[in-house]
C-alpha positions as protocol buffer text, in pm:
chain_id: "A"
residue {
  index: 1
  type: UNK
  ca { x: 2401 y: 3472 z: 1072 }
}
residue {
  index: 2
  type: UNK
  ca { x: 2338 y: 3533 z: 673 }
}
residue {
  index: 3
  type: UNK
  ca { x: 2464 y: 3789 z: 529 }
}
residue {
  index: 4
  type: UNK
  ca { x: 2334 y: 3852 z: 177 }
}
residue {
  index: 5
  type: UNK
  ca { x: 2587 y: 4004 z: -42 }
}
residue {
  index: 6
  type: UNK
  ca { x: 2692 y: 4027 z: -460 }
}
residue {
  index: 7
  type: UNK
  ca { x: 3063 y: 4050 z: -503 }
}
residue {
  index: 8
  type: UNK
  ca { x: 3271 y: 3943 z: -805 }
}
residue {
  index: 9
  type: UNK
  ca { x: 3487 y: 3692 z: -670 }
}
residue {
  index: 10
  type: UNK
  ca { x: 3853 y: 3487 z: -814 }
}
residue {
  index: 11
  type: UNK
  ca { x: 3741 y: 3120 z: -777 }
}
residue {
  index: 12
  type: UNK
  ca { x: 3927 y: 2829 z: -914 }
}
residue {
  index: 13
  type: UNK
  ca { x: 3794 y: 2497 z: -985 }
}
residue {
  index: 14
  type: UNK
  ca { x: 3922 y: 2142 z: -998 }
}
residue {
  index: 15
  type: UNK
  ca { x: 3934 y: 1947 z: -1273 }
}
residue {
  index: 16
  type: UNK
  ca { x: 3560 y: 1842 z: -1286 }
}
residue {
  index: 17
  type: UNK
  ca { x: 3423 y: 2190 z: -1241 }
}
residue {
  index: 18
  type: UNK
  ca { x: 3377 y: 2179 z: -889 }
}
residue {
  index: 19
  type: UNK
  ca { x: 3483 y: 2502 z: -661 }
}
residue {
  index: 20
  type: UNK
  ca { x: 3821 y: 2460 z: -509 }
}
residue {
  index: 21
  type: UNK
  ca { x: 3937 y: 2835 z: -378 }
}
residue {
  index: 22
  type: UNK
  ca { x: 3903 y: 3131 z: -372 }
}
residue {
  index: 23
  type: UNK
  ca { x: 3925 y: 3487 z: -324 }
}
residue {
  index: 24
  type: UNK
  ca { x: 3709 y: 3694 z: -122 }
}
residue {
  index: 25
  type: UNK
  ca { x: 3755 y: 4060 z: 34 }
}
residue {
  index: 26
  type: UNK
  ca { x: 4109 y: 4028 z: -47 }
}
residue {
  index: 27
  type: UNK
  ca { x: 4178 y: 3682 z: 157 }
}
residue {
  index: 28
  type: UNK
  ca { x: 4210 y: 3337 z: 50 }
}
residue {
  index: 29
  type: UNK
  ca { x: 3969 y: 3123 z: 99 }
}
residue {
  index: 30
  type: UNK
  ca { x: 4001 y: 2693 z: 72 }
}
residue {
  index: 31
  type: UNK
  ca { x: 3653 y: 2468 z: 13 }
}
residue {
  index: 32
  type: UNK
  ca { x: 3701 y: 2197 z: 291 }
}
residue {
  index: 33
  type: UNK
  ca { x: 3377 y: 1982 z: 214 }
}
residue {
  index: 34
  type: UNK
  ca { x: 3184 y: 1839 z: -104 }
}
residue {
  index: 35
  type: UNK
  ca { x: 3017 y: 2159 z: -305 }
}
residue {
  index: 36
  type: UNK
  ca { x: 2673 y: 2154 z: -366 }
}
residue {
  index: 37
  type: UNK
  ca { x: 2530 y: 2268 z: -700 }
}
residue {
  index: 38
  type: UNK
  ca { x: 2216 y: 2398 z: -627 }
}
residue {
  index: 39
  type: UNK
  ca { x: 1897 y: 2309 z: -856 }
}
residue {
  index: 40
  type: UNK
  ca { x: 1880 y: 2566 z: -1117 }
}
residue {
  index: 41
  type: UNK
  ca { x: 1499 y: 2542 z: -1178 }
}
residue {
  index: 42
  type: UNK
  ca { x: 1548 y: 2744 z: -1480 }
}
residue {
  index: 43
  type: UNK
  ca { x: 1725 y: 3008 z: -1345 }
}
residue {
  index: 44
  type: UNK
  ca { x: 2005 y: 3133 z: -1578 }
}
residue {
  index: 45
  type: UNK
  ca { x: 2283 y: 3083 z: -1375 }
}
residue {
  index: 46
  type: UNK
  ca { x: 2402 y: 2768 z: -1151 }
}
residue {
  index: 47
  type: UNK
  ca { x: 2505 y: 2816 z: -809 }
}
residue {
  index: 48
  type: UNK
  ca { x: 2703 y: 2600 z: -546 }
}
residue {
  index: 49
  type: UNK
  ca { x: 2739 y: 2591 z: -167 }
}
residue {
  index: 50
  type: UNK
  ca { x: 3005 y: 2473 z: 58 }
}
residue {
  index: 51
  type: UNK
  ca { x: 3205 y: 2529 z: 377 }
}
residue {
  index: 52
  type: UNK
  ca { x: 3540 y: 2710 z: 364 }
}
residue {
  index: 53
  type: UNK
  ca { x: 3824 y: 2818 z: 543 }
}
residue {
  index: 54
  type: UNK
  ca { x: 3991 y: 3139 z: 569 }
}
residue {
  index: 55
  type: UNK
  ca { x: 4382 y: 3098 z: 488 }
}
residue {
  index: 56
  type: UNK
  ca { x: 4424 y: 3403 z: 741 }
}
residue {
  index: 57
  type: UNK
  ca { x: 4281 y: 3307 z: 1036 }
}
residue {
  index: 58
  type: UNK
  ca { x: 4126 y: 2964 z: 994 }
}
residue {
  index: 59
  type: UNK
  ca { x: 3780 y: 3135 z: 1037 }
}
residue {
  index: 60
  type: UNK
  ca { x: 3503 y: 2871 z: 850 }
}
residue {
  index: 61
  type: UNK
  ca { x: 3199 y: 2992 z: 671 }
}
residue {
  index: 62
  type: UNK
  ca { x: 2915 y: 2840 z: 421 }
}
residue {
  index: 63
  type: UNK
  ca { x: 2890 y: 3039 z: 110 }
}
residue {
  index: 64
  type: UNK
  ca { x: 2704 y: 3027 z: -145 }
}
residue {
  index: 65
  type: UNK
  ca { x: 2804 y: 3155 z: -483 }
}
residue {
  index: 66
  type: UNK
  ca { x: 2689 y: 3188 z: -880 }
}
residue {
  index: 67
  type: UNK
  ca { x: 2862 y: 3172 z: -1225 }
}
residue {
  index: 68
  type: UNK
  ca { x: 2774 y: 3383 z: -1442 }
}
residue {
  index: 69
  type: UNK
  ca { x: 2875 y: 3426 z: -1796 }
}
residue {
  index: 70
  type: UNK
  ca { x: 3214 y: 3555 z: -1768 }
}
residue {
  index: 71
  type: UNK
  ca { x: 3273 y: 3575 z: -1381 }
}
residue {
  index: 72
  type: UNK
  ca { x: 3238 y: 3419 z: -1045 }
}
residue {
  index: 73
  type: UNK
  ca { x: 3014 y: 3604 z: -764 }
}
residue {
  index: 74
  type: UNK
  ca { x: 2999 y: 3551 z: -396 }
}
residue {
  index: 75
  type: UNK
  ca { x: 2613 y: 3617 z: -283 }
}
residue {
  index: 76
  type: UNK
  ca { x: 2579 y: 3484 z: 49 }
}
residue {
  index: 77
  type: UNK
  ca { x: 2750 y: 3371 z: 359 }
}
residue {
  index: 78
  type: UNK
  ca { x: 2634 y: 3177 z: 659 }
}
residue {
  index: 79
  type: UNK
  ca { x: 2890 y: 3245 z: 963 }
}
């Protein structure tokens, strides 16, 4: 199910860039698989995709989100 969303989000990278964690609705979140940056097509803004895992309860979901100038935002999640 998709559920479309924009939240500002606490997302940490590794050392290329690439999304690592994260915080989302207060839990911590871990990126288990290769992140996708998404084709920007002239859009402002890039945006990645990727499976993660809730610390909490080991729940998994694909979410997508977008950096903007100053912040990280989650915008959709596939559970």
């Amino acid at each position: 199910m998709l559920t479309s969303t924009r939240e500002d989000i606490q997302l940490w990278t590794d050392e290329t860039g690439t999304p690592a964690r994260l915080v989302w609705r207060g839990e911590r979140w871990r990126v288990i698989d290769r992140p996708t940056e998404n084709e920007t097509n002239g859009a402002l803004w890039a945006t990645w995709r990727f499976t993660m895992r809730s610390d909490v309860d080991h729940r998994t979901v694909v979410g997508d989100v977008e950096r903007t100038a100053h912040q990280w935002a989650f915008i959709a999640a596939y559970e």
